[in-house]
Residue frames as qw, qx, qy, qz and C-alpha x, y, z in Angstrom:
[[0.000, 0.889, 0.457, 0.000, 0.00, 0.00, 0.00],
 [0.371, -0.213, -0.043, 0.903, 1.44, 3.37, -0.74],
 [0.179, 0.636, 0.196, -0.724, 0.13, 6.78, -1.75],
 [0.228, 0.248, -0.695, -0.636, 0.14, 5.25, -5.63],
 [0.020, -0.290, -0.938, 0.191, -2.11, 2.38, -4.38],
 [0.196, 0.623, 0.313, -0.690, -4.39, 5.70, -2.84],
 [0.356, 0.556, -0.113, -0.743, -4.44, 7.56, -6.10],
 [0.265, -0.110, -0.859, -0.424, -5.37, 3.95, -8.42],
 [0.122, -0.366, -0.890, 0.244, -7.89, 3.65, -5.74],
 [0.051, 0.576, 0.204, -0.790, -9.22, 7.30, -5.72],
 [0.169, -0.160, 0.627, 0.744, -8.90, 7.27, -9.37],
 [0.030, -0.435, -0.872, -0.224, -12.62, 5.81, -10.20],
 [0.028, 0.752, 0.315, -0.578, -14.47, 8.72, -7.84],
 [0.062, 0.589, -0.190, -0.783, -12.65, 11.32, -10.12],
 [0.025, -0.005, -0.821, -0.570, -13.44, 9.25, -13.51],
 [0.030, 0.604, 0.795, -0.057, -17.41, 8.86, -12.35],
 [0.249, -0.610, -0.410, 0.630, -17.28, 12.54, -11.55],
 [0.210, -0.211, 0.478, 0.826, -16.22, 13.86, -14.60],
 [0.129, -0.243, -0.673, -0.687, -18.56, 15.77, -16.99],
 [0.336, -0.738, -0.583, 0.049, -21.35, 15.85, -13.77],
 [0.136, -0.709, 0.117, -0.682, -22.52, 19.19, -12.71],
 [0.342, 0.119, -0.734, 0.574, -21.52, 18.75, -8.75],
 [0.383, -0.308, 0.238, -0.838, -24.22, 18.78, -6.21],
 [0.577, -0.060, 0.650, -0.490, -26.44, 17.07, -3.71],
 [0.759, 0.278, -0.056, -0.586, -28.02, 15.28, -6.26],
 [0.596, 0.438, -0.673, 0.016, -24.73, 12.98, -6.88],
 [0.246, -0.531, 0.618, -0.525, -25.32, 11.48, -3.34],
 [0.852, -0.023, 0.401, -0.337, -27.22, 8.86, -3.65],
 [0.795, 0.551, -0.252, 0.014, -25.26, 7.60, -6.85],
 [0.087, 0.707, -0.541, 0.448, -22.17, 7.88, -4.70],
 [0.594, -0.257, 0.628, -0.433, -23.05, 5.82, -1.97],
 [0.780, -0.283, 0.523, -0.194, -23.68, 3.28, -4.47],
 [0.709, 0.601, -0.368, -0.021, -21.08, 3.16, -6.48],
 [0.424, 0.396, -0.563, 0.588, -18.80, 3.62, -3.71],
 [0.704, -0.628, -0.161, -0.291, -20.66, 2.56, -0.69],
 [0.229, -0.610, 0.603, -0.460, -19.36, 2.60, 2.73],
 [0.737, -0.272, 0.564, -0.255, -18.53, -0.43, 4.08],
 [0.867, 0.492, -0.043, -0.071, -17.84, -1.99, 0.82],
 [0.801, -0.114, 0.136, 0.572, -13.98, -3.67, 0.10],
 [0.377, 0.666, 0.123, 0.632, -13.17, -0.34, -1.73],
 [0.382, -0.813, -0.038, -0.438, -14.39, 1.84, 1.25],
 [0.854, -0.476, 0.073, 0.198, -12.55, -0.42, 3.57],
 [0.760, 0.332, 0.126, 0.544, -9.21, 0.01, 1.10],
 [0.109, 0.829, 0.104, 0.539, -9.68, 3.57, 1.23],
 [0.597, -0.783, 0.134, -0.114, -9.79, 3.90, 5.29],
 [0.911, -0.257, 0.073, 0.315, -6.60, 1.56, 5.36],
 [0.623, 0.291, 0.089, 0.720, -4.65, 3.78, 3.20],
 [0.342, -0.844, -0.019, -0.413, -5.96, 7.06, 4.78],
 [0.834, -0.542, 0.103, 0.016, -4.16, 5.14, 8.19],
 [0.841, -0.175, 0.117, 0.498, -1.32, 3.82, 7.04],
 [0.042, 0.829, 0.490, 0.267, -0.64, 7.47, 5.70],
 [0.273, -0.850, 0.032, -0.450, -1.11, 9.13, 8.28],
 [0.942, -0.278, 0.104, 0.157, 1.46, 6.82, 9.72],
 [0.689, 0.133, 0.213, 0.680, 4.09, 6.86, 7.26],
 [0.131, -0.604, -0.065, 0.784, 3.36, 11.08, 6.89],
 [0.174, 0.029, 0.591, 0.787, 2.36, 11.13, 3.45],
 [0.221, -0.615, -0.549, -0.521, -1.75, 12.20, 4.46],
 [0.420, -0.871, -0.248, -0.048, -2.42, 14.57, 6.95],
 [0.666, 0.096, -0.315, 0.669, 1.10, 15.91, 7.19],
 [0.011, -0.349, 0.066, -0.935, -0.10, 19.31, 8.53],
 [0.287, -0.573, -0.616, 0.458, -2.00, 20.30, 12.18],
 [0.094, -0.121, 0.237, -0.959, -3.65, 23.81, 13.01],
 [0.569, -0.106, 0.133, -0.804, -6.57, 24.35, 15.20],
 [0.649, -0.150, 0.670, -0.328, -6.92, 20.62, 16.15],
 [0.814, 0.527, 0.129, -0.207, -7.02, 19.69, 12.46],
 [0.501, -0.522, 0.565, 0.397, -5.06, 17.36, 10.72],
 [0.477, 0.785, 0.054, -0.392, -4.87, 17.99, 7.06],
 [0.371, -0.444, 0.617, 0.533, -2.92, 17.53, 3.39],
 [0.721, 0.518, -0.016, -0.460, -3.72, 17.94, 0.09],
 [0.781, -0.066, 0.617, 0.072, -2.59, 14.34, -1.54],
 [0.634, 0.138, 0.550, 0.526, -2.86, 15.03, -5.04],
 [0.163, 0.440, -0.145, -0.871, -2.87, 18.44, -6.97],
 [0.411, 0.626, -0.058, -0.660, -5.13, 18.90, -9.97],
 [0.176, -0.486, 0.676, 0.525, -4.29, 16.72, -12.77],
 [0.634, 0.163, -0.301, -0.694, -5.76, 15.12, -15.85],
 [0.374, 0.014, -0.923, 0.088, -5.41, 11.23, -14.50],
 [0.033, 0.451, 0.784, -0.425, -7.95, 12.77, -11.91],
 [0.047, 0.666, 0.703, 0.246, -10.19, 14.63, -14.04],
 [0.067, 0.622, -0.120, 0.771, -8.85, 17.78, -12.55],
 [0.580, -0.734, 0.037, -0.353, -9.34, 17.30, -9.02],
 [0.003, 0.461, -0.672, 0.579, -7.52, 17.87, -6.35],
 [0.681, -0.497, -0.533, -0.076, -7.85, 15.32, -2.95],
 [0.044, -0.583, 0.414, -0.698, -7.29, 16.52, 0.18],
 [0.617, -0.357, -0.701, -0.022, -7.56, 14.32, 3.24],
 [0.304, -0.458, 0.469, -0.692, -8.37, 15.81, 6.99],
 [0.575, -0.159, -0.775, 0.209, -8.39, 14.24, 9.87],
 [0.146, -0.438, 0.121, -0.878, -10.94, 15.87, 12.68],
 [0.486, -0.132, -0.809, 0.303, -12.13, 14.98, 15.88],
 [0.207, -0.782, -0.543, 0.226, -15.15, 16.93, 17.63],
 [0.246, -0.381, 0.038, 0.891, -13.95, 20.04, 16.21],
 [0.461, 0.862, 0.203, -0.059, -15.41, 23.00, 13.72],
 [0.619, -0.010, 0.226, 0.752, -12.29, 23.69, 10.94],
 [0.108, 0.553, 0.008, -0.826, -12.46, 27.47, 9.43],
 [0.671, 0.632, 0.292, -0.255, -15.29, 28.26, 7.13],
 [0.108, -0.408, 0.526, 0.738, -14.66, 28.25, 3.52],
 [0.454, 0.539, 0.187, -0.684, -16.14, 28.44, 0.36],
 [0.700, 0.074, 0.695, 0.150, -16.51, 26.04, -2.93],
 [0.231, 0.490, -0.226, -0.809, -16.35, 27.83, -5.95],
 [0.520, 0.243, -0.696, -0.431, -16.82, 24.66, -7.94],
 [0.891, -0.263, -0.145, -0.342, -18.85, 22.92, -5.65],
 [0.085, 0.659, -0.707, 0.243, -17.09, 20.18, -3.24],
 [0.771, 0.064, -0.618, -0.139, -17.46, 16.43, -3.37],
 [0.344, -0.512, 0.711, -0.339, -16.55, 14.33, 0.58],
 [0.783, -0.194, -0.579, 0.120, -16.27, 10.65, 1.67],
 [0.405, -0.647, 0.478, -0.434, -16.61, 10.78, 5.46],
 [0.713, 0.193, -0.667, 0.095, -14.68, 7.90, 6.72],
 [0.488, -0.731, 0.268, -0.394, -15.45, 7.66, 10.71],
 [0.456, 0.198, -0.816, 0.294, -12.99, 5.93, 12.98],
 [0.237, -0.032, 0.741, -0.628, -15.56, 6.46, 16.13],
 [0.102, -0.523, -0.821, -0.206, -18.66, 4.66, 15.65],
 [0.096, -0.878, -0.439, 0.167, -21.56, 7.58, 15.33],
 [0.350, -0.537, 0.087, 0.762, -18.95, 10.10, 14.28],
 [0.455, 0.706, 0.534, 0.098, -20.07, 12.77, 11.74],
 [0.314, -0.027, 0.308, 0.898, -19.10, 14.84, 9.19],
 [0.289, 0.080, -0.059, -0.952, -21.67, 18.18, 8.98],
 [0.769, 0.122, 0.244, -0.578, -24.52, 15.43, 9.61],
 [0.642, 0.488, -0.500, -0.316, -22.85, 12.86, 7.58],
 [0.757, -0.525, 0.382, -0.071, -21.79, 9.52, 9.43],
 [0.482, -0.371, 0.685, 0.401, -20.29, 7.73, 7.05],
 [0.444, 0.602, 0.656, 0.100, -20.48, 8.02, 2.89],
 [0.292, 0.380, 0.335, 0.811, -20.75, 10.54, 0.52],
 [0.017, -0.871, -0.298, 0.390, -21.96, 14.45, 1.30],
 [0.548, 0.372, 0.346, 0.665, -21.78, 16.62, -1.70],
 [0.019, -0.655, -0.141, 0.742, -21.56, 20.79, -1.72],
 [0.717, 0.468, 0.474, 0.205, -22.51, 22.47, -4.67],
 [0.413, 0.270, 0.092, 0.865, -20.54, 25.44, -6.46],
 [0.050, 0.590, -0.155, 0.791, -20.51, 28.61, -4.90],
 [0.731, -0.569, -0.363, -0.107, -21.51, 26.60, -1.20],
 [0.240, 0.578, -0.525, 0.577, -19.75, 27.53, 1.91],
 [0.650, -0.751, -0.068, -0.094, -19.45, 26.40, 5.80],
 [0.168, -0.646, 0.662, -0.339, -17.57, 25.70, 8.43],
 [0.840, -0.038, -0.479, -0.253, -17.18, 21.91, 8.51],
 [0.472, -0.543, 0.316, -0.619, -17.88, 20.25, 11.51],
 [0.614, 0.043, -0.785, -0.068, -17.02, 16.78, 12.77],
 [0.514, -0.417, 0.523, -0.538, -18.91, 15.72, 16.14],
 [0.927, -0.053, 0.040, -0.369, -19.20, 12.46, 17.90],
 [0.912, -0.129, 0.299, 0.249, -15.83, 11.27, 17.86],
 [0.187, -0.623, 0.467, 0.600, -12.87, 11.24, 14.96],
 [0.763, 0.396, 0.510, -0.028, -12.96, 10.82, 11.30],
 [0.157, -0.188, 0.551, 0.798, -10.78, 11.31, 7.99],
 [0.503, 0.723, 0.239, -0.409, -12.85, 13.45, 5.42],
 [0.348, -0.078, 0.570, 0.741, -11.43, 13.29, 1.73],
 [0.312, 0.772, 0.113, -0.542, -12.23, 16.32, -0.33],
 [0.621, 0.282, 0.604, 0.412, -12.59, 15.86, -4.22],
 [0.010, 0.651, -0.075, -0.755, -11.85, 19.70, -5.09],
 [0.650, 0.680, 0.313, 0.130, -12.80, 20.55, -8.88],
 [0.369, 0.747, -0.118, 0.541, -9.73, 22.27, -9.88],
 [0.558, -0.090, -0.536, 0.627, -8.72, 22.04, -6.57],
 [0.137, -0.585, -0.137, -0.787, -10.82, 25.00, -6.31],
 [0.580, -0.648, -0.463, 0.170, -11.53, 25.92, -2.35],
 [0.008, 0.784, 0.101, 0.613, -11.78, 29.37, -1.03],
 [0.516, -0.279, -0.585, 0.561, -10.74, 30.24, 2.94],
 [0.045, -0.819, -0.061, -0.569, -12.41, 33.49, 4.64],
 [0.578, -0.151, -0.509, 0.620, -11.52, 35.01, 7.32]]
């Protein structure tokens, strides 16, 4: 397993994704292409872990959040950027989607959520913004950035 392993395994999300307009609507399709609990889903979490082990996901901490963007932009992903975080009963700083913004919430506590999400897909659509919120425990979020596209206010 290495961080090549991650991006053959990531690879399918960004190939389904392609050519769809991004939004809530792509949630239910999501979940079952790429359902939680499924050998993929499981694949995913392991390499998320081992990772965040070896330093190559989440290499970066502020504000109780661990964090890294994994793969820039490119055309093998369809133009998106991943980014994995790693958050634990916390709220991370708001920000804003310009092209809309795609998650897999991967909980390691049982009952842990992502902005209402336990475990599965939760899609933003383009020009959406919060402050994303993980309660109930700890979980790795992977963001599927169009263009890597993802705004920070302050």
């Amino acid at each position: 397993m290495s961080v090549e392993r991650l991006h053959d395994v990531l690879q399918p999300v960004t190939q389904w994704l392609a050519d769809k307009a991004i939004g809530p609507e792509l949630t239910e399709d999501l979940n079952a292409s790429f359902a939680a609990g499924s050998d993929w889903y499981q694949e995913v979490l392991s390499l998320c872990q081992q990772g965040t082990a070896e330093g190559w996901v989440c290499q970066y901490e502020a504000g109780g959040i661990k964090y890294g963007r994994v793969f820039k932009p490119s055309a093998e992903l369809n133009n998106f950027s991943v980014d994995i975080v790693l958050m634990n009963d916390v709220v991370g700083p708001h920000h804003a989607h310009p092209q809309g913004e795609v998650d897999l919430v991967l909980p390691l506590t049982v009952g842990a959520a992502f902005d209402g999400t336990s475990e599965g897909w939760k899609v933003y659509p383009p020009e959406s913004a919060h402050k994303p919120t993980v309660t109930g425990g700890e979980a790795y979020v992977i963001y599927f950035l169009p263009n890597g596209e993802i705004k920070f206010t302050r």
